[in-house]
C-alpha positions as CSV (number, residue, x, y, z in Angstrom):
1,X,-6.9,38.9,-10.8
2,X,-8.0,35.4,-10.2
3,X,-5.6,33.0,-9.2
4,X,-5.3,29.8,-11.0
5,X,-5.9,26.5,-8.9
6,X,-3.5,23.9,-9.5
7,X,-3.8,20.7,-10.2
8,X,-2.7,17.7,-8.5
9,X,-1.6,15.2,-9.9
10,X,-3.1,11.4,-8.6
11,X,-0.1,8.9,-7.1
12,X,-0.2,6.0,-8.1
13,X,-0.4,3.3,-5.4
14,X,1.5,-0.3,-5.6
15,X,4.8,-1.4,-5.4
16,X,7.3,1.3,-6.8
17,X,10.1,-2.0,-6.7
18,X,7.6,-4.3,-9.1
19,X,8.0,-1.2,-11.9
20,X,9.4,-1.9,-15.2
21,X,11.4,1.5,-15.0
22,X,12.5,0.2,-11.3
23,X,13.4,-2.7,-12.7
24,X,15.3,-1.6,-15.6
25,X,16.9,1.1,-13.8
26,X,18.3,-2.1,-11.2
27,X,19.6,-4.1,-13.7
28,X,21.5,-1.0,-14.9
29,X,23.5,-0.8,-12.2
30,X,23.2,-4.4,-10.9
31,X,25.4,-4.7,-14.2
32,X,27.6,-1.4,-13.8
33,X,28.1,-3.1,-9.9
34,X,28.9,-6.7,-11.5
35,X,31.4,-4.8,-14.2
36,X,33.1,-3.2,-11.7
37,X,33.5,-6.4,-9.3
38,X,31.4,-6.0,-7.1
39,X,30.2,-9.4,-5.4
40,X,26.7,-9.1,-3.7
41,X,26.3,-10.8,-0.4
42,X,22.4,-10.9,-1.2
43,X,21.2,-14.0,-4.0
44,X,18.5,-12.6,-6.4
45,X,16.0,-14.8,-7.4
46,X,12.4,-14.9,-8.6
47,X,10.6,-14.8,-5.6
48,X,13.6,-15.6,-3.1
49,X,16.2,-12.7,-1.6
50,X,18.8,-13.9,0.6
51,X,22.5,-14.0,2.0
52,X,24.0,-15.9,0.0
53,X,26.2,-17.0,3.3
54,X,25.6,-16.6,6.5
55,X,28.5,-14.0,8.3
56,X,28.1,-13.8,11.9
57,X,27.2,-15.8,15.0
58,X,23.6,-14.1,15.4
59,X,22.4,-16.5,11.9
60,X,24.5,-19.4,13.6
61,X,23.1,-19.5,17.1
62,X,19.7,-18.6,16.2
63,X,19.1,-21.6,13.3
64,X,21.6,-24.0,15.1
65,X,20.1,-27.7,15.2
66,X,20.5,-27.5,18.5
67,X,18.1,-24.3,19.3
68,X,15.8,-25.7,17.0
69,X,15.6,-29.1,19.1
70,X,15.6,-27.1,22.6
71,X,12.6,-25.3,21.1
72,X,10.6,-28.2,19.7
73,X,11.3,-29.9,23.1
74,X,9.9,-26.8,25.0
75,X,6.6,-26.7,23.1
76,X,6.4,-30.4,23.4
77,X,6.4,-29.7,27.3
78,X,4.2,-26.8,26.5
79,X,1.3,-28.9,25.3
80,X,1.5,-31.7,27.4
81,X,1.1,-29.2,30.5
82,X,-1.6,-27.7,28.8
83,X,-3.5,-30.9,29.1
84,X,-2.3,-32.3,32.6
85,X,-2.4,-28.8,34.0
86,X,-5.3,-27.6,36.6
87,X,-5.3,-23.9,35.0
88,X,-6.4,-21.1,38.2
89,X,-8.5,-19.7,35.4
90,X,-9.7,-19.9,31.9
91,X,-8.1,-17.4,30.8
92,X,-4.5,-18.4,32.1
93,X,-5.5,-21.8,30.3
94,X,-6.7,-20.1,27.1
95,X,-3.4,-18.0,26.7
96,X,-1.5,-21.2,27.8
97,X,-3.1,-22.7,25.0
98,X,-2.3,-19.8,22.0
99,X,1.5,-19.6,23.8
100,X,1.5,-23.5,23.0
101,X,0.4,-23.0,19.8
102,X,3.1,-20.3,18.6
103,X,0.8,-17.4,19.6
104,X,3.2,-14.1,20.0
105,X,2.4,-12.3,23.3
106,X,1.3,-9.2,21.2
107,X,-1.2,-11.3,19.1
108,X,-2.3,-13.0,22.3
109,X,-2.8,-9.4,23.8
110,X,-4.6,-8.1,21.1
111,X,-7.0,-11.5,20.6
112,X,-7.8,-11.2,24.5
113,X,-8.4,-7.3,24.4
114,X,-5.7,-7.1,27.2
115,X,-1.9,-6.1,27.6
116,X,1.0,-7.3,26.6
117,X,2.6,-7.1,29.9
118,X,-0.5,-8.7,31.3
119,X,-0.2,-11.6,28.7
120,X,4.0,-11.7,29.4
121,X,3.2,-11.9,33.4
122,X,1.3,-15.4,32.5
123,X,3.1,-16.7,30.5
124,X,6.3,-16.5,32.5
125,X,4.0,-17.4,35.5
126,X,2.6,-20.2,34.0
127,X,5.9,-21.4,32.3
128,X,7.9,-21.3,35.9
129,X,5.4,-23.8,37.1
130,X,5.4,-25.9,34.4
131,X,9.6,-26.2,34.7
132,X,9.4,-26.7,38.7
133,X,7.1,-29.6,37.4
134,X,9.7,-30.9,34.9
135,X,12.1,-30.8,37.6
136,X,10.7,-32.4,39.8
137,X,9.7,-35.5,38.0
């Protein structure tokens, strides 16, 4: 006896949580939830999810004025050095230049074929002189 193959059946690719029958099964219990009392922390919104307040410290400190001024004013330092600074090499003055343009050290490792690590080590470097220099004036 011959065994039958089976077939198998094709998936379909895509967002499973953009579905109608996602969607209607979510407002099922979105509604159940809301019948019950339930109060979401989360807003729902076309094309926006989000606390709908803030809980803890970490959202606090991290979007604080203040952090966001402290960081503007480090970039600002940033680019100036970049453009008073005699770089060792180009490549110190090329990653200088991505870090000072909101480059992350893992895209600046990957656009430079090198490590992260290796990337970190200048930018630290590079930032420690450019603080000394602050300092000092």
């Amino acid at each position: 006896m011959k065994k039958k193959k089976k077939k198998l059946k094709k998936i379909k690719t895509g967002n499973p949580f953009k579905t109608t029958k996602f969607k209607s099964l979510q407002a099922k219990w979105y509604n159940r939830l809301k019948k019950d009392g339930f109060e979401d922390i989360e807003e729902f919104k076309e094309g926006a999810d989000y606390l709908k307040k803030w809980h803890c410290n970490y959202f606090q400190k991290k979007y604080h004025p203040l952090a966001f001024t402290a960081r503007q004013h480090y970039f600002e330092l940033a680019c100036a050095f970049l453009n008073d600074y005699q770089f060792e090499t180009d490549l110190d003055r090329e990653v200088w230049e991505m870090h000072c343009m909101g480059g992350t050290v893992r895209g600046i490792a990957k656009e430079f074929k090198r490590s992260s690590t290796f990337v970190n080590q200048i930018i630290i470097r590079i930032r420690k002189i450019m603080l000394e220099n602050e300092r000092s004036n």
